[in-house]
N, C-alpha and C positions, 0 to 999 in steps of 0.2 A: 504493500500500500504506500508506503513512504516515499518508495523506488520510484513508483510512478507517479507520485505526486511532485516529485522534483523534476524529472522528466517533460511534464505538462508546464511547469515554471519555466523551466529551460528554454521549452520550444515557447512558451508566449514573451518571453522576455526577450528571444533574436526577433518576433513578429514586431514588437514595440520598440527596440531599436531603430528599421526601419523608419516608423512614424516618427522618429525624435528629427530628423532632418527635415521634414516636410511638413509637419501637423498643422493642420487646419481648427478651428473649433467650431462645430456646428452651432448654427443656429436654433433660436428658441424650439423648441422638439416639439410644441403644439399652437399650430396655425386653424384648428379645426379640422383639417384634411387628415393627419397624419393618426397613429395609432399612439399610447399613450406615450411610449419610449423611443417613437422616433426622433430625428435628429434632424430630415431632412425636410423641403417640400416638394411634394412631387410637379416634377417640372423642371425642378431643378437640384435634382438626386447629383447628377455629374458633378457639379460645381462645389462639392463638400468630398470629394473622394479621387484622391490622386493615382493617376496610372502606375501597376505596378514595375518596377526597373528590374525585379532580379527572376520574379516567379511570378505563373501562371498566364503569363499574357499570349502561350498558346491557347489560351482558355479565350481570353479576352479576343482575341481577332477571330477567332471562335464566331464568338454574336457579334460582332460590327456587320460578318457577311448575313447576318438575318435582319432582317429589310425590319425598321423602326425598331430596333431592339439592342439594347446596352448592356454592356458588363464593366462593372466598378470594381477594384478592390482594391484596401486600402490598411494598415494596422488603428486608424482612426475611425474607419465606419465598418469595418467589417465588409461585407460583401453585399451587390448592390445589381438587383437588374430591373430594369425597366425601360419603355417602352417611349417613344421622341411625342406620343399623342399624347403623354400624361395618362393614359389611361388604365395604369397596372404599372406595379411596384412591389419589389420583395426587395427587404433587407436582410441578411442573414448575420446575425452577428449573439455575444453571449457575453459570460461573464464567468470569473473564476476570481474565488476567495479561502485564500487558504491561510489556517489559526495557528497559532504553537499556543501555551501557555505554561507558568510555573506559578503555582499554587504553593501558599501558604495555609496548612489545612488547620480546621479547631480538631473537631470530633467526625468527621465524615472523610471519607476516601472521595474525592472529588470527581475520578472518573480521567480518560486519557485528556491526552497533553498537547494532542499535534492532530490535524486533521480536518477535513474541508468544513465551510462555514458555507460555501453558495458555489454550484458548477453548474452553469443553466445556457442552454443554447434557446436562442430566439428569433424569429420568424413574422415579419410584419410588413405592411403595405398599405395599397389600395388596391383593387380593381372595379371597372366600371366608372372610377373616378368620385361615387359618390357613397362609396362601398369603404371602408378599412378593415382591417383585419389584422390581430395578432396571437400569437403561439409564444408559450414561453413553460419549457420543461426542465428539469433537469435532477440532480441530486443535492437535495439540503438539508444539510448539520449531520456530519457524520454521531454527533450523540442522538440524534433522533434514528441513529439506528444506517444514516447514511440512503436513507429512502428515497426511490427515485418517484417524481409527480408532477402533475400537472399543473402549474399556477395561473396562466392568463389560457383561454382560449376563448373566442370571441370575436363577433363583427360589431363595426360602428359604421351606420347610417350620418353621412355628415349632411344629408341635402335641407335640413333644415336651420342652418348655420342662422344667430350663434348657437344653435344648439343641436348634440347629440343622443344618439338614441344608441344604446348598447348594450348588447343579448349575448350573453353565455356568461362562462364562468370568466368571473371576475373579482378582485376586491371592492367589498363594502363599503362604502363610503363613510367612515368612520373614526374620526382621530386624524390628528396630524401626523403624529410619528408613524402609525400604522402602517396609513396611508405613502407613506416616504420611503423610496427605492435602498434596497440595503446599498446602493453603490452612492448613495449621498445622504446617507445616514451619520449624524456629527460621534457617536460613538459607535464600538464595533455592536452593540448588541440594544435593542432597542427597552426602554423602562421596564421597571415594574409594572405601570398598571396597563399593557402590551396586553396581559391576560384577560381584556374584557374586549377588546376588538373583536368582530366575529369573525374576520381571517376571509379566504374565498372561496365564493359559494356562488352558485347558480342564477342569474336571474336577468331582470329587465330593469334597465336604467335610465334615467335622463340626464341631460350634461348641460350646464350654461352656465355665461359668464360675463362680464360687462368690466367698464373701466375701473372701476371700485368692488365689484362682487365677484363671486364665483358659487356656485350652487351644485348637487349631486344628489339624485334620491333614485329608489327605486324599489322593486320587489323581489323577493330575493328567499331559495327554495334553500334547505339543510344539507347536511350530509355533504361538504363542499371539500374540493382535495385536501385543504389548510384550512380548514374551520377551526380556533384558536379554543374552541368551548367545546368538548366530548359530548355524543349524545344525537338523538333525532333532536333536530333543531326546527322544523316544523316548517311553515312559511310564516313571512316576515314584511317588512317596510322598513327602511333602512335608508337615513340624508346625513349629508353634510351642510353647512351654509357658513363660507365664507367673508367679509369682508377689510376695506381699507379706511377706516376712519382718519388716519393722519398718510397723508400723503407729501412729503418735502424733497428735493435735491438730495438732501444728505442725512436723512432720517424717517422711519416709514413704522406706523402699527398697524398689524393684522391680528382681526378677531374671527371666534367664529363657534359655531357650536356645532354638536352631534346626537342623533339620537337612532334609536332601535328597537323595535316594538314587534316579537317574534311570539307567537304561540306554540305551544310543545302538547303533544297528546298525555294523558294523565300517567299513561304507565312509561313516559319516556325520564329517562334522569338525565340533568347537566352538572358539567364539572367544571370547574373552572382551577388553571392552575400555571406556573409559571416559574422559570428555571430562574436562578440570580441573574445580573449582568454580566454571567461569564459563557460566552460562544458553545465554548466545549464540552462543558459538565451536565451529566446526566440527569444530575439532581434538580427535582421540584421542591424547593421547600416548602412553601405555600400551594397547596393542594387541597379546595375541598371534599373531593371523592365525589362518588356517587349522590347527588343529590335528589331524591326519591321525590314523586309526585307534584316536580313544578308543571304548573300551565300554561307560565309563560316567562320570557325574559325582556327586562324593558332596562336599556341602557341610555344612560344620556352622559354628555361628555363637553365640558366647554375648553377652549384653548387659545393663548394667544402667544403674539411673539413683535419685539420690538427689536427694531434694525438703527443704527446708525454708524454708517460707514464701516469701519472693519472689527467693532462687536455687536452682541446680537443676546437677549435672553428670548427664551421660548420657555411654557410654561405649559401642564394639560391636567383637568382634572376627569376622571372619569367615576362612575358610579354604575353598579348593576342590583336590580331586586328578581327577586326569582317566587313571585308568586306562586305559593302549593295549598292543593286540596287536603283539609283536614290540619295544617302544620301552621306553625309562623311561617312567615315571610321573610328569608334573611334576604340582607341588603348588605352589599360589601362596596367598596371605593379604594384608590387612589389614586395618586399623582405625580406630581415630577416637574422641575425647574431644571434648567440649567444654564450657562453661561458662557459664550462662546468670544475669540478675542483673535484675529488674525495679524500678528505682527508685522508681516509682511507686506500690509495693508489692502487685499481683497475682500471681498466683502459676500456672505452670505446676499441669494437675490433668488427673491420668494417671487414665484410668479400667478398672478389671477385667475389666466388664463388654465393651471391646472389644478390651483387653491394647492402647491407643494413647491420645491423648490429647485432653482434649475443647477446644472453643474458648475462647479468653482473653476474659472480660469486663473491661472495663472499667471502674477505682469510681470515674475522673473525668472531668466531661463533656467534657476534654481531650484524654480516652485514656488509653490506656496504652504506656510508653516500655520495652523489652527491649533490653538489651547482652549482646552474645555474643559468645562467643571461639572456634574450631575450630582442631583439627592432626589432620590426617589422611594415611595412608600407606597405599600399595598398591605391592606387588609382583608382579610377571606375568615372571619371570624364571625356569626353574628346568628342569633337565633340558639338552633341544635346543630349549627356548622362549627365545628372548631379546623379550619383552613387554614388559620396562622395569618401572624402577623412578622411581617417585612419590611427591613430597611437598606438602602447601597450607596453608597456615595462613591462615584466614579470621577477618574480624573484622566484627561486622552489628548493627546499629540496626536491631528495629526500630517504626513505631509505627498502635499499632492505635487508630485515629480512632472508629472505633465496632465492633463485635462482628463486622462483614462488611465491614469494608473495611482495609485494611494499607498502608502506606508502609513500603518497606525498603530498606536504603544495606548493599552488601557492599562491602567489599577483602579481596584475596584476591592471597597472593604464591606463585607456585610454584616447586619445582624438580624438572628433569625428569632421570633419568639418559641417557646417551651411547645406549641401547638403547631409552628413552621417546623413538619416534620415529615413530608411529603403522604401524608397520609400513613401515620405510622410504617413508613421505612427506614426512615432515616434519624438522628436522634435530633431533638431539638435544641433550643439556644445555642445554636453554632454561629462562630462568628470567623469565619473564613479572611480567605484577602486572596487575589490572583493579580500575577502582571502576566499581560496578554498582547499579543503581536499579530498582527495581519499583513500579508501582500495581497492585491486587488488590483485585477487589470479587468477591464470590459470594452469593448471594441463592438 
């Protein structure tokens, strides 16, 4: 496993070589046309991806001789064909994140030390021009066992611009952080109260946006590849709602809130539970187990985040009640701050247009260098749940070498309460600490 894990480093680290003499940075990834992690528009796919010089351009003179039809490839877009009428687009491009960590343990065996955190190939376009579509698979967190699955499959309807209509599985629109691509995520492993996201699941959405808002709702069926809560989760209705109350030159607040109102059949149980902020480790502390005869889940979530120039706080709180027949009603919450500070002077840049944030370029051929602070808390305690109560304070480097590729350094100290005990596995009041490392390239 190692063997080949450094292998695949190897081979993407001569790909991104390449790209360091020539790199382009795409433009904003969502014009309405594009799928949600494109980069390009179509029409002008070519103009973001440079001819290859050393490989494949037997490939590439390939499609020039097929009448309207192009081949791109490049270590910055990945691979790219489409079509002189605009009317069909594939990009084919992925990502790979790979952890080590060294663990300071209390009471618990923490679990392995080295191994992947996100390997996902992806698949995205238009066709028909008013049609997009994307695929996004692959294997994530070797402590989940290394399991390979589905995360995006799905078309968008753009012909009613500003707004989208998008069917299959997809992420719920839910949360800031949730909602944020592990490849522009400010630490390696997202909050504590992560655990109340629904994850993705099945459904039918609406999209829209405006100079000051951005909005996302829709309905949305159970049993989803990465559904974040165990369990039939029934069907549901599930929004985001964005906005920019302070708008300036050189300093900017976003608000916004979430909710989710899902019904569960009497004999289905939910679980709600979630690992520390360390990538690797197996462990749940905070687990409520089987949660017998809820009827429904209703989350709401509010967050904000303020920007000026090169730091930035972001803040979220989140809450879930788990209405059951015959029992109380427990009700679990929390939250998360944190504070981010670019020396180097870039600057985090939130955008409306996808209520998330776009990628950090770089103004020095050095990079750019991000220090970050997190305190995050979650409680799973309440009623005849005893789920535990949890606290992390994380601290993260980190530094973006070129616009697709990232080095990141976490430490992360936690405390776990006497009932954060993964549902009697693991012993409780542990209070851990890990430094933890990532390489991250995506193309």
């Amino acid at each position: 496993m190692t063997a080949r894990l450094f292998l695949i480093v190897a081979a993407l680290g001569s790909w991104a070589a390449i790209a360091s003499a020539e790199e382009t940075v795409p433009t904003d990834p969502k014009d309405g046309r594009a799928a949600e992690e494109n980069t390009s528009k179509p029409g002008e796919i070519g103009s973001s991806f440079q001819r290859p010089r050393i490989a494949l351009r037997g490939l590439s003179l390939l499609f020039d001789q097929l009448p309207s039809t192009n081949l791109e490839i490049s270590p910055e877009g990945g691979i790219a064909i489409y079509r002189d009428q605009g009317d069909f687009t594939l990009h084919i491009g992925g990502r790979l994140l790979i952890d080590a960590a060294r663990y300071f343990e209390d009471k618990n065996d923490l679990g392995e030390n080295f191994g992947l955190a996100d390997a996902r190939l992806e698949l995205q376009g238009i066709f028909r021009k008013d049609l997009a579509y994307r695929f996004s698979g692959g294997i994530f967190a070797s402590s989940d066992g290394g399991k390979i699955s589905i995360k995006d499959l799905y078309v968008r309807y753009l012909g009613l611009r500003p707004f989208f209509v998008t069917a299959g599985q997809q992420a719920e629109p839910f949360s800031l952080e949730a909602g944020t691509s592990t490849k522009r995520v400010t630490f390696m492993q997202r909050g504590l109260p992560n655990a109340f996201a629904p994850g993705d699941t099945f459904g039918l959405a609406i999209e829209g946006s405006g100079d000051r808002w951005h909005a996302k709702g829709g309905i949305f069926l159970g049993d989803g590849a990465s559904q974040k809560d165990q369990g039939d989760q029934g069907k549901g209705i599930t929004g985001r709602v964005t906005a920019q109350p302070i708008a300036r030159a050189s300093s900017s607040l976003f608000i916004g809130g979430s909710f989710s109102l899902r019904n569960t059949g009497f004999d289905d149980d939910v679980q709600f539970e979630n690992r520390p902020e360390m990538s690797l480790t197996e462990i749940r502390y905070v687990n409520t187990g089987s949660i017998t005869g809820a009827t429904s889940i209703r989350r709401l979530g509010v967050e904000a985040v303020a920007i000026w120039g090169p730091y930035s706080v972001q803040a979220e709180y989140m809450r879930a009640r788990v209405p059951r027949a015959n029992f109380g009603d427990p009700e679990f919450h929390g939250w998360y701050v944190f504070a981010s500070w670019f020396p180097t002077g870039e600057s985090r840049n939130y955008s409306l247009r996808t209520g998330n944030f776009r990628p950090i370029t770089p103004k020095h051929d050095y990079g750019a260098i991000e220090l970050a602070a997190r305190y995050s808390s979650i409680d799973l305690t309440s009623e005849t749940v005893f789920g535990g109560e949890e606290k992390n304070v994380t601290f993260g480097v980190n530094w973006y070498v070129r616009p697709r590729i990232r080095l990141m350094a976490n430490y992360v100290f936690v405390w776990a309460d006497e009932n954060a005990n993964d549902n009697g596995t693991v012993l409780g009041n542990d209070s851990p600490q890990a430094l933890m490392f990532r390489f991250q390239i995506h193309f």
